[in-house]
C-alpha positions as CSV (number, residue, x, y, z in Angstrom):
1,X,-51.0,-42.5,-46.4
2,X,-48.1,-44.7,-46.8
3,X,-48.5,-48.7,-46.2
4,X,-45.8,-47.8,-43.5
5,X,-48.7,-46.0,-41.6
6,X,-51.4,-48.5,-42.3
7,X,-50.0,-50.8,-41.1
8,X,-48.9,-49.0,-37.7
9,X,-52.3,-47.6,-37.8
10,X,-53.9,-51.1,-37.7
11,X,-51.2,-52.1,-35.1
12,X,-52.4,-49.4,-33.0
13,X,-56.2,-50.7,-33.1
14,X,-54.9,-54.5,-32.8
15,X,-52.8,-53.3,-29.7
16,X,-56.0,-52.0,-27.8
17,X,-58.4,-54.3,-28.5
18,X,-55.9,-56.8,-27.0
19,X,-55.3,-54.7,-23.7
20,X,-59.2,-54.0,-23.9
21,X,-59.9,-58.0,-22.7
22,X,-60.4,-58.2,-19.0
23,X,-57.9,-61.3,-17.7
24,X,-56.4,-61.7,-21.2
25,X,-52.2,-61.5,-21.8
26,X,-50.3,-62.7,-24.2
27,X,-49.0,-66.0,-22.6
28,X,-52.6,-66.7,-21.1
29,X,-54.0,-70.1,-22.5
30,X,-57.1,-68.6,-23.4
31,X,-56.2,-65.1,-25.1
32,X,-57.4,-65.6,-28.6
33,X,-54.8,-65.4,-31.3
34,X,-53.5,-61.8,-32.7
35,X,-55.0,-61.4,-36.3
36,X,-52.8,-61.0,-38.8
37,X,-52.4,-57.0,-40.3
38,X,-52.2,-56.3,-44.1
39,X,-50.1,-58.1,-46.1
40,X,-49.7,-61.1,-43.6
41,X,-47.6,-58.8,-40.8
42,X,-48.3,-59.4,-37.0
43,X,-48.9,-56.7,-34.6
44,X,-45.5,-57.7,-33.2
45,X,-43.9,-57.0,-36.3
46,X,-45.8,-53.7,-36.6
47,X,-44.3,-52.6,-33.1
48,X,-41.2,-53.9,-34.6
49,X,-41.2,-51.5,-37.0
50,X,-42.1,-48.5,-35.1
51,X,-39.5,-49.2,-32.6
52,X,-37.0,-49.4,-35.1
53,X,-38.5,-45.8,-36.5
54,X,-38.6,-44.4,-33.1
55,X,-35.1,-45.7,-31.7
56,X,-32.3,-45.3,-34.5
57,X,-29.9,-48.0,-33.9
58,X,-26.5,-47.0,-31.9
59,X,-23.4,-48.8,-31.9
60,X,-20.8,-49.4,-28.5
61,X,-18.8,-47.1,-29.5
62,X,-21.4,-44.4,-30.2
63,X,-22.5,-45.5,-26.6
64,X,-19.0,-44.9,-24.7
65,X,-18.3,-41.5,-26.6
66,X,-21.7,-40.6,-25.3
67,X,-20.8,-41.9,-21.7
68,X,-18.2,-39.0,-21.4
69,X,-18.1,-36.7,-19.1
70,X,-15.7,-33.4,-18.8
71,X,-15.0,-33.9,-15.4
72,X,-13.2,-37.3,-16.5
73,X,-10.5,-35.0,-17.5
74,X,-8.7,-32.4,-15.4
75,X,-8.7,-29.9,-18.5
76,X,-11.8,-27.7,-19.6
77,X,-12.7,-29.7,-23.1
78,X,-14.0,-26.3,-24.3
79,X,-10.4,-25.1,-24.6
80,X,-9.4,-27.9,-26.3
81,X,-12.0,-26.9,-28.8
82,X,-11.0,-23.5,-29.0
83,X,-7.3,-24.6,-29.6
84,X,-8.2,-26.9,-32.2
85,X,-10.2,-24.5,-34.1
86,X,-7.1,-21.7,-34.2
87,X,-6.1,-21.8,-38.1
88,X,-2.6,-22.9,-36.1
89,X,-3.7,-26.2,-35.8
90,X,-6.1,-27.7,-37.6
91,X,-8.3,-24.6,-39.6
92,X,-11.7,-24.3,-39.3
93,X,-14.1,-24.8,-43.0
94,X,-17.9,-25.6,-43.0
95,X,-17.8,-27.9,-46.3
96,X,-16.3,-30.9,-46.8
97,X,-12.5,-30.6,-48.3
98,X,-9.8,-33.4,-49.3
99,X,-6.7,-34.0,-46.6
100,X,-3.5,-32.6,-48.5
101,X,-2.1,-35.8,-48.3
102,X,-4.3,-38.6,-47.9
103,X,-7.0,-37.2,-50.2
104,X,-10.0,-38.1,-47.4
105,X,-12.7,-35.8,-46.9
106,X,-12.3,-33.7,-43.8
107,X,-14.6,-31.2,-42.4
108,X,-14.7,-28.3,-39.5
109,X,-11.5,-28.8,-37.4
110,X,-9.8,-31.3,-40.1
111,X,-12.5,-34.5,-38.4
112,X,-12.7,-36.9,-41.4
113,X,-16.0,-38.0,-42.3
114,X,-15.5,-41.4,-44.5
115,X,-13.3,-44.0,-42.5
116,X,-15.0,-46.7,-41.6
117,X,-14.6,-48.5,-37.9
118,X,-11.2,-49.8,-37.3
119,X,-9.8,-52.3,-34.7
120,X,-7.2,-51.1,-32.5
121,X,-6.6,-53.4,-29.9
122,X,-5.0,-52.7,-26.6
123,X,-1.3,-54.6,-26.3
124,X,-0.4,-53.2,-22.8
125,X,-2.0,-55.8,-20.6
126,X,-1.3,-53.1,-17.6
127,X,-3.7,-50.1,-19.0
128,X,-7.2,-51.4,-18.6
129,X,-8.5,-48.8,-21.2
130,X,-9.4,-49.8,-24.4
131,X,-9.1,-47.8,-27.8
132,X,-12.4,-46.3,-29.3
133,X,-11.8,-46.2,-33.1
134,X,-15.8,-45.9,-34.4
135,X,-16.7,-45.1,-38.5
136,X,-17.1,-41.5,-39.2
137,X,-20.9,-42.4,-39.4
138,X,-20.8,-43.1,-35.9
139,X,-18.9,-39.5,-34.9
140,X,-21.8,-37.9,-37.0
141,X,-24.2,-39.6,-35.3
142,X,-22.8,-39.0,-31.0
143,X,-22.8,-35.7,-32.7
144,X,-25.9,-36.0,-33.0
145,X,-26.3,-35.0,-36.7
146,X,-28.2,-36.5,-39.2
147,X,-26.8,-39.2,-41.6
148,X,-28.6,-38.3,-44.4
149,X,-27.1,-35.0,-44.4
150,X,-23.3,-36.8,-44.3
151,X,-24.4,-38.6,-47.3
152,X,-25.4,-35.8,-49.3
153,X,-22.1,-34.1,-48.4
154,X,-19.9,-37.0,-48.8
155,X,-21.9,-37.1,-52.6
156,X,-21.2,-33.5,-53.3
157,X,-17.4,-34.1,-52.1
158,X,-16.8,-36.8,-54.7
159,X,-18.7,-35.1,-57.5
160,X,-16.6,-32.3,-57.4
161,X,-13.6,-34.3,-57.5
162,X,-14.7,-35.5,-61.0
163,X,-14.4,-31.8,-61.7
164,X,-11.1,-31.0,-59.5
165,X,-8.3,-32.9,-58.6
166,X,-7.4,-32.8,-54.9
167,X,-5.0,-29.4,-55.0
168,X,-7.3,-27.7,-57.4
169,X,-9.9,-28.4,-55.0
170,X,-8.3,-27.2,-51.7
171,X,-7.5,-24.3,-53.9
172,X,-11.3,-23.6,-54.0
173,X,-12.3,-24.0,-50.0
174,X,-12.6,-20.2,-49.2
175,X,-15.1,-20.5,-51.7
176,X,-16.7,-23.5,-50.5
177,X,-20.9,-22.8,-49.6
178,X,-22.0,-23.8,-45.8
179,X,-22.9,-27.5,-45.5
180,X,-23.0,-27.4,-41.6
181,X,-23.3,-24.7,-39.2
182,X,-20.8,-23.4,-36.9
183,X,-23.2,-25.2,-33.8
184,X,-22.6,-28.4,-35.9
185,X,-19.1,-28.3,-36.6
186,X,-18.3,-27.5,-32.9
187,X,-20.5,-30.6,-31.4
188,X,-18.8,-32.5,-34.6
189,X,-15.6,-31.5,-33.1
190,X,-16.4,-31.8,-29.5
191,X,-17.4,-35.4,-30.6
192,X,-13.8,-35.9,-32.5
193,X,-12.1,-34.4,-28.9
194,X,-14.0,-37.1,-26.3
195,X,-12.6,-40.0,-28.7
196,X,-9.1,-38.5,-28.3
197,X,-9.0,-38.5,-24.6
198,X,-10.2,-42.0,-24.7
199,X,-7.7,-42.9,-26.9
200,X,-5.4,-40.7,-24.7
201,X,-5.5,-42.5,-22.4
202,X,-5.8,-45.9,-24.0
203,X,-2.3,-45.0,-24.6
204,X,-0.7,-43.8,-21.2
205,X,-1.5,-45.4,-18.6
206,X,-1.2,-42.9,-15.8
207,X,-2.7,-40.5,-17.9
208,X,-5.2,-39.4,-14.5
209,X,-2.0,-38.5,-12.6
210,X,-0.8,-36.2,-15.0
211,X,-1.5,-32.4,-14.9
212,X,-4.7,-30.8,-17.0
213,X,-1.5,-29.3,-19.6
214,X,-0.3,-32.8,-20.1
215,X,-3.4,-34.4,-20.3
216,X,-4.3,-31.6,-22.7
217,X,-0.8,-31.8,-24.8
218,X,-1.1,-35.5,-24.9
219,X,-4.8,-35.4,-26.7
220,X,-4.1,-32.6,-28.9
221,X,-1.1,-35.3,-30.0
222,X,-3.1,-37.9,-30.6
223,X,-6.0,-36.2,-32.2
224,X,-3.5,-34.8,-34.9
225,X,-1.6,-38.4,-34.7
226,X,-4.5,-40.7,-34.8
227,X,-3.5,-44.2,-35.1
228,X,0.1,-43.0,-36.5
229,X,0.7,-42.2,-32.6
230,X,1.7,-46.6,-32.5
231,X,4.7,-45.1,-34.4
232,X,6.0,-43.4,-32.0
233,X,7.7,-46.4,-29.6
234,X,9.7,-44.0,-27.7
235,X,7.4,-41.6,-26.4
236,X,5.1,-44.8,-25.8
237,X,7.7,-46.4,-23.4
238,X,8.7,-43.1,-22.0
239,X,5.5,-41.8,-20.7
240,X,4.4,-45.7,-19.2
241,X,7.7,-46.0,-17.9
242,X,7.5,-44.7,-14.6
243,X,4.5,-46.9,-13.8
244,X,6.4,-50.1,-14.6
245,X,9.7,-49.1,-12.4
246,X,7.7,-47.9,-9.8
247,X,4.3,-47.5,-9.4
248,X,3.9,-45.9,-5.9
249,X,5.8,-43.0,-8.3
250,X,3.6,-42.0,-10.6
251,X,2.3,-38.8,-8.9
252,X,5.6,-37.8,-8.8
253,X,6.8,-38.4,-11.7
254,X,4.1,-35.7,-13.2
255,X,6.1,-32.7,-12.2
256,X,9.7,-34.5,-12.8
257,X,11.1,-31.5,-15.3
258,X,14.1,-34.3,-16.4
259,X,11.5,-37.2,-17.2
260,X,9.7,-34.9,-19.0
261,X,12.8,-33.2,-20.8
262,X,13.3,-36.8,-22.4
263,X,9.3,-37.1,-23.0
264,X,9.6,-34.0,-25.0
265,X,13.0,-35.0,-27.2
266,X,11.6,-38.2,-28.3
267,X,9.0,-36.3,-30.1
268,X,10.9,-33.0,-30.9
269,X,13.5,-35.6,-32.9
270,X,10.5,-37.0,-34.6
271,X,9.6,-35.8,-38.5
272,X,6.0,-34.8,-37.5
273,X,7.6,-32.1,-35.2
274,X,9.5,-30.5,-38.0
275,X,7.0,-30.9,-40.7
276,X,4.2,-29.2,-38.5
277,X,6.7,-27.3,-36.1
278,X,4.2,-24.7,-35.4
279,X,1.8,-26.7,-33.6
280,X,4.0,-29.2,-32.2
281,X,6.1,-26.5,-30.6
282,X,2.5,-25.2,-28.5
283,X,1.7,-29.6,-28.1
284,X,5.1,-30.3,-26.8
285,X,5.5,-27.7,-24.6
286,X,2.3,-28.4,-22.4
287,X,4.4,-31.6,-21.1
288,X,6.9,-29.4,-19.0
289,X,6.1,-29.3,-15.5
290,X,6.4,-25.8,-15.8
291,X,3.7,-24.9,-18.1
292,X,1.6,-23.3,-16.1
293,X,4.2,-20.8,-14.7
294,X,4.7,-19.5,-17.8
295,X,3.6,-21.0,-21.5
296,X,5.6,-18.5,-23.2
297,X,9.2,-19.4,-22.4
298,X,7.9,-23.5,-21.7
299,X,7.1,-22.6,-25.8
300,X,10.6,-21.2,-26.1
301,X,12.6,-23.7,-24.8
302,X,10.9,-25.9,-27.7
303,X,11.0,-23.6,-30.3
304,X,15.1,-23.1,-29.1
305,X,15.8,-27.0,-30.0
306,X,13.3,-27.9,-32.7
307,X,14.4,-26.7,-36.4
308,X,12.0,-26.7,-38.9
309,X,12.7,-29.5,-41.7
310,X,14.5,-29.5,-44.7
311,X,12.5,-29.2,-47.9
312,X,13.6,-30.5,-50.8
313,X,12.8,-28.6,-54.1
314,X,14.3,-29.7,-57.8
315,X,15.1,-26.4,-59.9
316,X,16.9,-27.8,-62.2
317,X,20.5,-29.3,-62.5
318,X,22.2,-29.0,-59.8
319,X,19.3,-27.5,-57.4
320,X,19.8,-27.6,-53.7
321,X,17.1,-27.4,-50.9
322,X,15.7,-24.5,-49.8
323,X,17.5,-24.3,-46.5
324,X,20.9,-24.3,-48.5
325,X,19.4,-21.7,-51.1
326,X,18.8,-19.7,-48.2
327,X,22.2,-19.9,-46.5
328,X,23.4,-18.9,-50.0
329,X,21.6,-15.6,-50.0
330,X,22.7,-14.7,-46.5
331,X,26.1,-15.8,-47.5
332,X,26.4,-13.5,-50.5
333,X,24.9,-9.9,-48.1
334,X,27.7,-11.0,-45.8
335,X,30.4,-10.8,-48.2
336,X,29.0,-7.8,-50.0
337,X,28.8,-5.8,-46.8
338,X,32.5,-7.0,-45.9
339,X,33.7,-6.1,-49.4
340,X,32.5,-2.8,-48.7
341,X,33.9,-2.1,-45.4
342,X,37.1,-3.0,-47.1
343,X,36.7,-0.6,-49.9
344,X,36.3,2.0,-47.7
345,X,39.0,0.9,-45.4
346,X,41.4,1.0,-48.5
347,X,40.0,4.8,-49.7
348,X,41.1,5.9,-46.2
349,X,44.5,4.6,-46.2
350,X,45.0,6.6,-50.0
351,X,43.6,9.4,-48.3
């Protein structure tokens, strides 16, 4: 027995010999003193301590991400889920792996499970919701997971980058062992999807007024965006816009194809859209009106106008990008197929 449970133990008897005295409280003049337990420690300690073992502490933020409720949304969460965890998006591993570009140890759906609790503070004095930006503990914990298992995968992460550097070790992820189950990952992720419609709407401020697509395209955006979203000035004003010029509006301006149309080009002319065109094309085009009627051609009309970036790659002296290397190639078939026609043209003419 530990001194952890003597000490309990003796709180325990302490406890009911007190509650055992007929007319006897604590605050009544004549209620003898509480004997000290072991070691000098109170009973009130003792229940100190056992509270603290029974309740584990929880922070606001783990308190307002538990406060959701799916119906605060007009969107089924579970398809955000299920969109999330399409390879097209985000992937889906069950071990810890390092972001491609910051390094950071991500896990299920890309959630990061190291950054500490960061203040975001709400500058639009007309949106009365406030950001929610909690340590990666805190995720773990709404997930209701257990902290000492984030510990000893966080350890195992950065022991193996003593052995790997970050692009030998995302080289290695399909061969990554299970630390979490799929049941985790998805209540992990689940977790990492309430604190992006918060945030959502933190940052429009008719975000209820909008349609489930929108409200859905706008979360996907800033759960792949994060705090990088504040970049974005444009899109900021353009989707608040309507409730400053006119508030009585705002239901209206939901299915407004030409508001939208600009919504949608102040992101489409953005370098996130080109560098991840895949999934920005599928984000983007759940803020048309139309959506719903048919997500095929509203994905279309995206695809139509948004080009995937230019990467550049050295070869060598005088190496071009990739695009122009490309160009090149179908240059050159284009003049070999027109030399030939004219070869041929010239053999009939001798004939």
């Amino acid at each position: 027995m530990t001194a952890l449970h003597a000490r309990l133990g003796l709180a325990v008897v302490v406890f009911a010999m007190v509650a055992s005295a007929p007319g006897q409280t604590a605050d009544s003049p004549s209620a003898e003193p509480v004997p000290l337990a072991a070691g000098g420690s109170s009973a009130a300690d003792l229940q100190s301590d056992a509270a603290a073992i029974a309740v584990p502490s929880t922070t606001p933020a783990v308190q307002i991400l538990e406060s959701f409720k799916d119906s605060d949304v007009k969107f089924a969460v579970d398809r955000m889920i299920a969109l999330l965890r399409d390879r097209n998006h985000e992937g889906w591993v069950l071990a810890a792996y390092p972001d491609p570009k910051t390094g950071q140890p991500l896990i299920g759906a890309g959630v990061s499970i190291d950054l500490p609790a960061k203040e975001h503070l709400q500058r639009d004095p007309l949106n009365p919701n406030q950001f929610v930006e909690p340590a990666s503990a805190d995720l773990w914990q709404a997930a209701g997971l257990e902290r000492e298992r984030l510990n000893q995968i966080l350890d195992d992460f950065h022991q193996k980058l003593t052995l790997w550097d970050m692009h030998e070790y995302r080289s290695h992820i399909a061969e990554l062992p299970m630390q979490i189950s799929e049941q985790d990952a998805t209540q992990l992720l689940r977790i990492a999807v309430v604190q992006s419609i918060l945030n959502a709407k933190a940052y429009c401020r008719n975000f209820d007024q909008l349609t489930a697509w929108q409200q859905l395209g706008i979360s996907q955006l800033v759960f792949q965006m994060g705090t990088n979203l504040e970049e974005f000035s444009q899109f900021l004003d353009l989707i608040n816009r309507d409730t400053v010029a006119a508030p009585v509006a705002k239901k209206v301006a939901a299915n407004d194809v030409a508001y939208w149309n600009g919504v949608q080009k102040s992101l489409i002319q953005s370098q996130w859209a080109r560098l991840y065109r895949t999934r920005a094309i599928s984000v983007i085009a759940m803020l048309d009106p139309r959506y719903n009627q048919n997500p095929r051609m509203a994905e279309r009309r995206v695809g139509v106008v948004l080009r995937p970036a230019v990467i550049h790659r050295r070869r060598g002296r005088g190496a071009g990008t990739t695009q122009l290397a490309s160009n090149s190639k179908s240059i050159g078939r284009h003049a070999g197929k027109r030399s030939g026609r004219a070869r041929s043209k010239r053999k009939a003419q001798e004939a």
